[in-house]
PAZAPA-4460 file (N, C-alpha, C; in steps of 0.05 Angstrom, whole numbers, plus 32768, in hexadecimal, padded with zeros to 4 digits):
% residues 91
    n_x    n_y    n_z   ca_x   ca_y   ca_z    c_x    c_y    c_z   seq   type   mol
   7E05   85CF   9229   7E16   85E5   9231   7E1A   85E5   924F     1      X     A
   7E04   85DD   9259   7E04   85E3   927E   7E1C   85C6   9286     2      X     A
   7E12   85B8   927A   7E34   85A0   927B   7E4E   85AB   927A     3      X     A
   7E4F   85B4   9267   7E67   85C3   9265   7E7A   85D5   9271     4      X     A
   7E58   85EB   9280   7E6A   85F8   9293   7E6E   85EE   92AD     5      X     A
   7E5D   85D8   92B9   7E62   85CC   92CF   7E84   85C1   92CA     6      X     A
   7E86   85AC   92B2   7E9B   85A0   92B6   7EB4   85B1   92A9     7      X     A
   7EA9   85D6   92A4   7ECE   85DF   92A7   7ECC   85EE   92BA     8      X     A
   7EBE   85F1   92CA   7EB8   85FD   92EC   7ECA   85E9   92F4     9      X     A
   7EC4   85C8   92F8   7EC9   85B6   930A   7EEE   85B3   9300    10      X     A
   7EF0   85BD   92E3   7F0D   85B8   92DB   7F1F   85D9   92F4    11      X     A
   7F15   85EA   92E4   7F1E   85FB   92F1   7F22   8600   930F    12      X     A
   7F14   85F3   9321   7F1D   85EA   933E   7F2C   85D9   933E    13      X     A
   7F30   85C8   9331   7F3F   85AE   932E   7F61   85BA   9337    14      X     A
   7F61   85CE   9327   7F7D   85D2   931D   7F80   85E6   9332    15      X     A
   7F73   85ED   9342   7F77   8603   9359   7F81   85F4   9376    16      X     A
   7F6E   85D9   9379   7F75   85D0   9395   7F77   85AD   938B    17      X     A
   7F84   859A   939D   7F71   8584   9393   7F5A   857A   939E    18      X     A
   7F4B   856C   938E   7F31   855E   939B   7F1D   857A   9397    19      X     A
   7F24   858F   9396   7F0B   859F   9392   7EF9   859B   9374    20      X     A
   7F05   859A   9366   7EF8   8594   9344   7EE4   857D   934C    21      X     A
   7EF4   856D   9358   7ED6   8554   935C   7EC6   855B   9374    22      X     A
   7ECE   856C   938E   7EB6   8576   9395   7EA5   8580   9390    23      X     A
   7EAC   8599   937E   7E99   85A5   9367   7E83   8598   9357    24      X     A
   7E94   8584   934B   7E7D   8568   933D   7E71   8559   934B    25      X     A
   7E74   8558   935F   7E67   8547   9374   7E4B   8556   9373    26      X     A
   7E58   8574   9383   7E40   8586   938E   7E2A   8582   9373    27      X     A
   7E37   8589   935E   7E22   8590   9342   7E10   8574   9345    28      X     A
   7E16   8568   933D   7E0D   854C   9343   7DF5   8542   9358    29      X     A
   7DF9   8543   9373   7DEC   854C   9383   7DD9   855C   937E    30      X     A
   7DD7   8573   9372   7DC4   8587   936F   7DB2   8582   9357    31      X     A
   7DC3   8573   9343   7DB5   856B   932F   7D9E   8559   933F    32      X     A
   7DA4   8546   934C   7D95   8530   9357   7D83   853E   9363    33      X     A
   7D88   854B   9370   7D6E   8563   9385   7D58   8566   9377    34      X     A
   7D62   8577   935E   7D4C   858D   934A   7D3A   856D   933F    35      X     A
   7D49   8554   933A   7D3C   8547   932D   7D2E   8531   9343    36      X     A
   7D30   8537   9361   7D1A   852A   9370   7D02   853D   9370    37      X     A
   7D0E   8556   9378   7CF2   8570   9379   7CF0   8585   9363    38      X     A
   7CF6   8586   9353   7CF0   859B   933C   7CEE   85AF   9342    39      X     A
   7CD2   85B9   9351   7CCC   85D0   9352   7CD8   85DA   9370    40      X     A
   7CEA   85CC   937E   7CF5   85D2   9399   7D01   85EE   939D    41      X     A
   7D07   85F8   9380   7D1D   860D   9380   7D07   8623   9374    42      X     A
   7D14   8646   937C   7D07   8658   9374   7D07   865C   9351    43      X     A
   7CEF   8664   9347   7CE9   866D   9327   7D0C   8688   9330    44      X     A
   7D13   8685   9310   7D2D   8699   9311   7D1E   86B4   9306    45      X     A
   7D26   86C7   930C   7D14   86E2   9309   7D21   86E7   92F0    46      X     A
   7D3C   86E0   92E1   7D47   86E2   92CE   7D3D   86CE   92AF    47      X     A
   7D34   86C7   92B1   7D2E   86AB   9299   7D22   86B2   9281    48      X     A
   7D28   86A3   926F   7D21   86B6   9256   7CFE   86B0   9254    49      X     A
   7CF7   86C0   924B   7CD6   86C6   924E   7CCA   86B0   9240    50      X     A
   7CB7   86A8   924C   7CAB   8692   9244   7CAF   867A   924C    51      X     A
   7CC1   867E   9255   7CD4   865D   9265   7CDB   8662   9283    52      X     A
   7CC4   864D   929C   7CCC   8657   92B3   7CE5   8648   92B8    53      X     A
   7CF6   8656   92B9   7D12   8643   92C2   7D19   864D   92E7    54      X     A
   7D21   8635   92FB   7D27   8635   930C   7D46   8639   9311    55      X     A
   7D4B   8640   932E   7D61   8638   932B   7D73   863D   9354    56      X     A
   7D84   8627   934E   7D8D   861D   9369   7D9E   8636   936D    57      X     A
   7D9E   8641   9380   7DB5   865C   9384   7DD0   8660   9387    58      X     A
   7DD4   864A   9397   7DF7   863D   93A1   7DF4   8622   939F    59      X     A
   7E0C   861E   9390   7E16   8605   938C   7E20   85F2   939E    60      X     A
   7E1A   85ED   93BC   7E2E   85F1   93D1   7E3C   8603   93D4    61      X     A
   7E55   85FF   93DB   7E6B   8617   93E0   7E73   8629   93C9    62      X     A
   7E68   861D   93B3   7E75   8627   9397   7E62   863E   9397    63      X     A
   7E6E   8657   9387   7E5B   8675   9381   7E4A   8665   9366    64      X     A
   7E3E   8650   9360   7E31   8650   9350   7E11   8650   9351    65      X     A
   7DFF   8648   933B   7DEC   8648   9334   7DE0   8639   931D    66      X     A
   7DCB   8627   932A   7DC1   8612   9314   7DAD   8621   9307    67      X     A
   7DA3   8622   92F6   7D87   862B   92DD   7D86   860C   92CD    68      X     A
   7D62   860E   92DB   7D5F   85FB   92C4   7D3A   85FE   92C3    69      X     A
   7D3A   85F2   92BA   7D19   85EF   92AA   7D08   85D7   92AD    70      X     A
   7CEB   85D2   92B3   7CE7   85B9   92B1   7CC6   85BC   9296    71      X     A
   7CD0   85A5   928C   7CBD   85A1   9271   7CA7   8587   9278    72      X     A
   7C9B   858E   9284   7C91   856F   9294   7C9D   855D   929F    73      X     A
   7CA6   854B   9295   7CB7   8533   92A6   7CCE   8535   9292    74      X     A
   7CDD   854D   928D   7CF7   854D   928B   7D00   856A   9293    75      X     A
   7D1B   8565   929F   7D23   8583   92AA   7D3A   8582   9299    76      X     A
   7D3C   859C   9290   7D5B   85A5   9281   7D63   85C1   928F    77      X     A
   7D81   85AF   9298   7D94   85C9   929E   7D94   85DB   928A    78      X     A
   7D93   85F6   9292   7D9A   8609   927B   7DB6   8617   9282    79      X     A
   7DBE   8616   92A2   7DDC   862C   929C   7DDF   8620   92BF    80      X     A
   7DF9   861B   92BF   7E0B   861B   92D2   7E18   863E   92DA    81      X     A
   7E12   8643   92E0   7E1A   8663   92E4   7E32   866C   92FA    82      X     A
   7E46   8678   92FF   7E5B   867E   930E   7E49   86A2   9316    83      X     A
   7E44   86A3   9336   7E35   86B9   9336   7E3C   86D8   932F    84      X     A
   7E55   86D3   9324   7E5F   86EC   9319   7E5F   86EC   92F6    85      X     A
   7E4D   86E4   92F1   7E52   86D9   92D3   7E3C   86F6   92CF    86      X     A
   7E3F   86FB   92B7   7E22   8711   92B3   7E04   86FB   92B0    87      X     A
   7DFB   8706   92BE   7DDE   86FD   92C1   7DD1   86FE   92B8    88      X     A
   7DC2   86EB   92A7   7DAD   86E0   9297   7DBE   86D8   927D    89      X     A
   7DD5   86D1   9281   7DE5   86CF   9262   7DE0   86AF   9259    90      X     A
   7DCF   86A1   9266   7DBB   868C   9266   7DA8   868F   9252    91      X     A
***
């Protein structure tokens, strides 16, 4: 699901300016790479559903977004690409 909303975020800029949709994917990308050199780099989200510490990057770069994701030992799963006006915790 967190795929999904990255890549209709990155559509929906697309169609606003050019070259921004792939900045967008760039940035996500990038950030993906971050969480998966340091994991725990980013703050626990005070929102996450209980029992599961999920982190999460605050700004996407320039974008109002937000990464949530989770790490299970030596695998991390995105859980929600978030737009910061989205209702919160709908993750």
């Amino acid at each position: 699901v967190a795929d999904q909303e990255a890549e209709a975020a990155a559509e929906w800029y697309a169609a606003r300016a050019p070259n921004l949709g792939i900045e967008f994917a760039r940035q996500y990308a990038l950030t993906v790479g971050w969480i998966a050199d340091s994991p725990t780099r980013y703050p626990v989200a005070d929102d996450g559903p209980e029992g599961v510490e999920c982190r999460n990057v605050t700004q996407l770069g320039r974008f109002p977004y937000r990464v949530v994701y989770a790490v299970f030992g030596e695998d991390i799963f995105i859980v929600a690409v978030a737009h910061h006006h989205q209702r919160p915790g709908y993750w």
